[in-house]
N, C-alpha and C positions, 0 to 999 in steps of 0.2 A: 539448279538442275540436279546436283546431287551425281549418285552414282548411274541414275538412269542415263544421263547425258554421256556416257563415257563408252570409248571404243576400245576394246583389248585386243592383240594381238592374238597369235597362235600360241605362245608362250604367257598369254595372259597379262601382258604388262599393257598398260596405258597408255593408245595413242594418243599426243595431242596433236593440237593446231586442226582435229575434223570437225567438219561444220554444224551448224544445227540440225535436226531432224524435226520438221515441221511438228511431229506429236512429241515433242519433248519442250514444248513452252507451250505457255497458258496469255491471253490474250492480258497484255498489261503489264508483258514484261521485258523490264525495259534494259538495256546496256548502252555503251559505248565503245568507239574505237581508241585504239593508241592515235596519236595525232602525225600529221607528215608537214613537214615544211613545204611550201610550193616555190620551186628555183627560177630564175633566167630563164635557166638550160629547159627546165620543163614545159616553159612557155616556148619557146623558139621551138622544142624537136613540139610539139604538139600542132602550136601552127603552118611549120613546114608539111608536118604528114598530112594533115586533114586539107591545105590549101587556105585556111585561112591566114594569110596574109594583108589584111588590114595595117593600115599605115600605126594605128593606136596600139598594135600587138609588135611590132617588127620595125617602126622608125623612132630610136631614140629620142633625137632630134623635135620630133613632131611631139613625143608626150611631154618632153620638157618642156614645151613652147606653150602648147595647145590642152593637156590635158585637166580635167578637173578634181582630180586620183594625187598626180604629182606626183605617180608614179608608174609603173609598170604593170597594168591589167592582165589579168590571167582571164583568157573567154570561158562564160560557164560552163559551157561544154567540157570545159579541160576541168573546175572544179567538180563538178557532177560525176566525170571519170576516174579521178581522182579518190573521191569519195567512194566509191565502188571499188575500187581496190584495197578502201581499210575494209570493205566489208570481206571483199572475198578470203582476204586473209586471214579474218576471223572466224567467220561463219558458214561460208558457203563449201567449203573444200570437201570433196568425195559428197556431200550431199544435193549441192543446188542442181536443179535439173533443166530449168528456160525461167527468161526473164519475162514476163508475159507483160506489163505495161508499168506505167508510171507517169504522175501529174508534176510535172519540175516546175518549181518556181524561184528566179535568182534575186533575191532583197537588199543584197546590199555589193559591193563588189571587193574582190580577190585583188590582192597584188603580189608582186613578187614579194617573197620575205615573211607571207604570211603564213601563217600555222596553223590546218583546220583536223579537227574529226567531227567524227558522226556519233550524234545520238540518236537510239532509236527504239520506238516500243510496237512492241507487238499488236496490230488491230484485229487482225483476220489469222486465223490459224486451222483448217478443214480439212476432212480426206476428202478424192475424188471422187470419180463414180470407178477409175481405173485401181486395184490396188497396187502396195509399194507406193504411192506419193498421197501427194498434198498440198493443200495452197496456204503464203505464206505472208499477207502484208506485215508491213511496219509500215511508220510514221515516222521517214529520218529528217532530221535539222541536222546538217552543216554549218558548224561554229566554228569562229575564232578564236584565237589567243586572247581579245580584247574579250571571249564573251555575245561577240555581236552572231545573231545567227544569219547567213549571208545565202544559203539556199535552205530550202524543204523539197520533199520527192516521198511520196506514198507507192512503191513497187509493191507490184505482187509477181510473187513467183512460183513457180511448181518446186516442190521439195518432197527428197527422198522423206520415204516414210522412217522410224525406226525400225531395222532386222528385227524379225521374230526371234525370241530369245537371248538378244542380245540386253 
């Protein structure tokens, strides 16, 4: 991205950690996240909030007995949310504007103790017919430590344009 990707203050100094601007990548370009561990704790406050409570999320007892993991599943839904907050931390901040859709697919399964980020490259990158934004697919894989990719998800979303002059 160079110096175009870069946001200055009033004083001119370099903000980081602000997100993409949909006209500041070119379709093929690819990064990744910092990676996050997924806890217990993550699973339990996740299934208690949303109400899944499935005996394979929340009884011990039943995955040591019953499961075919041998361990502690994490539902996709919680990796996929997951994954979306390495993005937002990377890329979306002061720019992202609506998530508009997404085709999820879960391949392999999460447990506790595992370790994912996201890779992802750019497919779709347009202005609107509105200005100030623009649409913004990738193509993210969710991998693991091991390597293994354990979801994919193609989001597009609305994204601030770059400021004029900036």
């Amino acid at each position: 991205m160079g110096e175009a990707g870069k946001l200055k203050d009033a004083q001119g100094m370099d903000v980081l950690g602000v997100g993409l601007h949909w006209d500041d990548v070119e379709v093929g370009y690819r990064f990744r996240t910092l990676g996050r561990t997924i806890t217990e704790t993550d699973i339990t406050l996740f299934v208690g909030v949303t109400g899944m409570v499935e005996e394979m999320f929340t009884n011990l007892e039943y995955i040591a007995a019953e499961s075919l993991m041998g361990a502690r599943p994490a539902p996709g839904s919680l990796v996929f949310c997951i994954a979306e907050g390495l993005l937002m931390q990377s890329t979306m901040q002061r720019t992202g504007m609506a998530f508009l859709e997404a085709d999820l697919r879960i391949h392999h399964p999460t447990v506790a103790g595992d370790t994912i980020h996201v890779e992802c490259e750019v497919v779709e990158a347009r202005p609107t017919s509105k200005p100030g934004r623009g649409l913004m697919r990738t193509a993210n894989k969710v991998v693991n430590q091991r390597g293994e990719v354990v979801a994919t998800y193609s989001p597009l979303r609305m994204v601030k344009s770059r400021p004029r002059g900036a």
